[in-house]
Backbone as CSV, one residue per row, in Angstrom:
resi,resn,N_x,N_y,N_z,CA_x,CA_y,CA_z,C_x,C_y,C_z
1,UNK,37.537,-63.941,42.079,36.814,-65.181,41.860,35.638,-64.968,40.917
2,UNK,35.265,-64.042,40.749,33.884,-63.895,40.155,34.048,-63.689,38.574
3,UNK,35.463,-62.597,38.445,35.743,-62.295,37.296,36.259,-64.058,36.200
4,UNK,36.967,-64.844,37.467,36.686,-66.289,36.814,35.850,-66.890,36.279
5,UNK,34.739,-66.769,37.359,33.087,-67.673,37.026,32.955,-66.593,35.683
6,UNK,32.793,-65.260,35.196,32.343,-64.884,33.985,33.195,-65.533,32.730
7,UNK,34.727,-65.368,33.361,35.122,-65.786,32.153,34.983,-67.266,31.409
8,UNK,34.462,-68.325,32.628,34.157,-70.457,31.941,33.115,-69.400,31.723
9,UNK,32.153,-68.875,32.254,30.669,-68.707,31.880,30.954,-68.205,29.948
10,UNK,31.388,-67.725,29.821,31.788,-66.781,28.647,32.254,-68.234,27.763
11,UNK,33.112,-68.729,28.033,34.104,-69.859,27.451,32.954,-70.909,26.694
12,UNK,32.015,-71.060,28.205,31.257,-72.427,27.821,30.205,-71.939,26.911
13,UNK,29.913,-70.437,26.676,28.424,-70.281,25.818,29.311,-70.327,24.285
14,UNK,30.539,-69.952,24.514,31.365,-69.510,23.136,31.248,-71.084,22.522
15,UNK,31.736,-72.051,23.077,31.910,-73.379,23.025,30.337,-74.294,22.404
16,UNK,29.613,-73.733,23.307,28.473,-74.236,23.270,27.611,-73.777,21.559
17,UNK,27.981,-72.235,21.262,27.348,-71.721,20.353,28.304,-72.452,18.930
18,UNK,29.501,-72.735,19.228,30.110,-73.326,18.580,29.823,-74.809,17.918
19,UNK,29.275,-75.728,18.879,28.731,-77.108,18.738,27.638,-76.846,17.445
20,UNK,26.679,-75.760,17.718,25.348,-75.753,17.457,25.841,-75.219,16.084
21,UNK,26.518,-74.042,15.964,27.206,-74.149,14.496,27.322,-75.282,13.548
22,UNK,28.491,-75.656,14.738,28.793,-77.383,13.504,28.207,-78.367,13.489
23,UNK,26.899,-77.970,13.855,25.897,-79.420,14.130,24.996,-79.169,12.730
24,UNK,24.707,-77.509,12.809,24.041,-77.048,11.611,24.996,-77.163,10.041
25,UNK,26.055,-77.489,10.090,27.433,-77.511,8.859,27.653,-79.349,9.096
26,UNK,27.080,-80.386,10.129,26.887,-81.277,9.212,27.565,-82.437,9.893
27,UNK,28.672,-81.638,11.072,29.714,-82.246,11.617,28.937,-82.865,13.110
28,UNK,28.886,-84.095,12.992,28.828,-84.458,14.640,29.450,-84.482,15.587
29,UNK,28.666,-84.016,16.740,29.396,-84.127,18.097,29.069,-85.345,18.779
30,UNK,30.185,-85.522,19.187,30.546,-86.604,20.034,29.800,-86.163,21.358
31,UNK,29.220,-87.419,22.259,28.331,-87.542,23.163,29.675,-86.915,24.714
32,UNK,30.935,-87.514,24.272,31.602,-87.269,24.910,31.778,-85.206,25.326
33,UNK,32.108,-85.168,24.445,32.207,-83.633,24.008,30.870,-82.607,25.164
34,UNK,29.796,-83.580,24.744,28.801,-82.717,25.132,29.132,-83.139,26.870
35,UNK,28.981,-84.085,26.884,29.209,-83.941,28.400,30.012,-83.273,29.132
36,UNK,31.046,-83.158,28.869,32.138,-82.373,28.910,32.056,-80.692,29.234
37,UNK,31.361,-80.840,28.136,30.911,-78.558,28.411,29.460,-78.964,29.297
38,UNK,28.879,-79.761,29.421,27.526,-80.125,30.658,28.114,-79.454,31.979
39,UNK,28.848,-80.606,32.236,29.687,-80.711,33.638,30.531,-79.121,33.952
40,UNK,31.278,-78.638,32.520,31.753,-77.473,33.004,30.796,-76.254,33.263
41,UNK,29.564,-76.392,32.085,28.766,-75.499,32.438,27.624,-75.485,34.045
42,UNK,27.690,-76.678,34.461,26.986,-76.921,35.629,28.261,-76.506,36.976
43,UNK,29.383,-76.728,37.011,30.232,-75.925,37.734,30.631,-74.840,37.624
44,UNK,30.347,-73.917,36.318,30.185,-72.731,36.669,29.327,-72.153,37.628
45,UNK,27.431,-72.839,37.170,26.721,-72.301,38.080,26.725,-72.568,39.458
46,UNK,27.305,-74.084,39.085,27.492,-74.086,41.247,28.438,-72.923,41.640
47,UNK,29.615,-72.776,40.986,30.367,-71.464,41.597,29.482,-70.224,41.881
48,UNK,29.118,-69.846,40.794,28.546,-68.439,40.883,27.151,-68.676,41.721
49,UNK,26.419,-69.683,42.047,25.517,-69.773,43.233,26.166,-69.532,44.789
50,UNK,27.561,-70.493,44.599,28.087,-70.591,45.912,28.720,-68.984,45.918
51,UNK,28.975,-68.229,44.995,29.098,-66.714,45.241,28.043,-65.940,45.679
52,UNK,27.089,-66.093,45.095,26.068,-65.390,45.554,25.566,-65.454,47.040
53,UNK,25.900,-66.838,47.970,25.039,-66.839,48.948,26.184,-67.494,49.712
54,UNK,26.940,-66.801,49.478,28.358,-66.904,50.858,28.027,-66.201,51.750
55,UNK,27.537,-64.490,51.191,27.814,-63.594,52.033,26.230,-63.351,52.967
């Protein structure tokens, strides 16, 4: 389970660093879009919180 939470964690910064790229090259993001990696990046951290303080 954990090796999961790294890998969205990994996914969503790749994604995220990606936006900020093409924001700087000119291309807009859609409001949709952003919400989108929000929500996934905020369920990563609920996972990896709810990992941390299971045990």
């Amino acid at each position: 389970m954990s090796l999961l939470i790294y890998l969205l964690a990994s996914l969503v910064f790749t994604v995220m660093l990606g936006f900020l790229i093409a924001e700087r090259r000119g291309r807009k993001i859609k409001p949709a879009e952003r919400l989108v990696v929000l929500l996934v990046l905020l369920s990563v951290l609920a996972l990896s919180f709810w990992e941390l303080y299971r045990y």
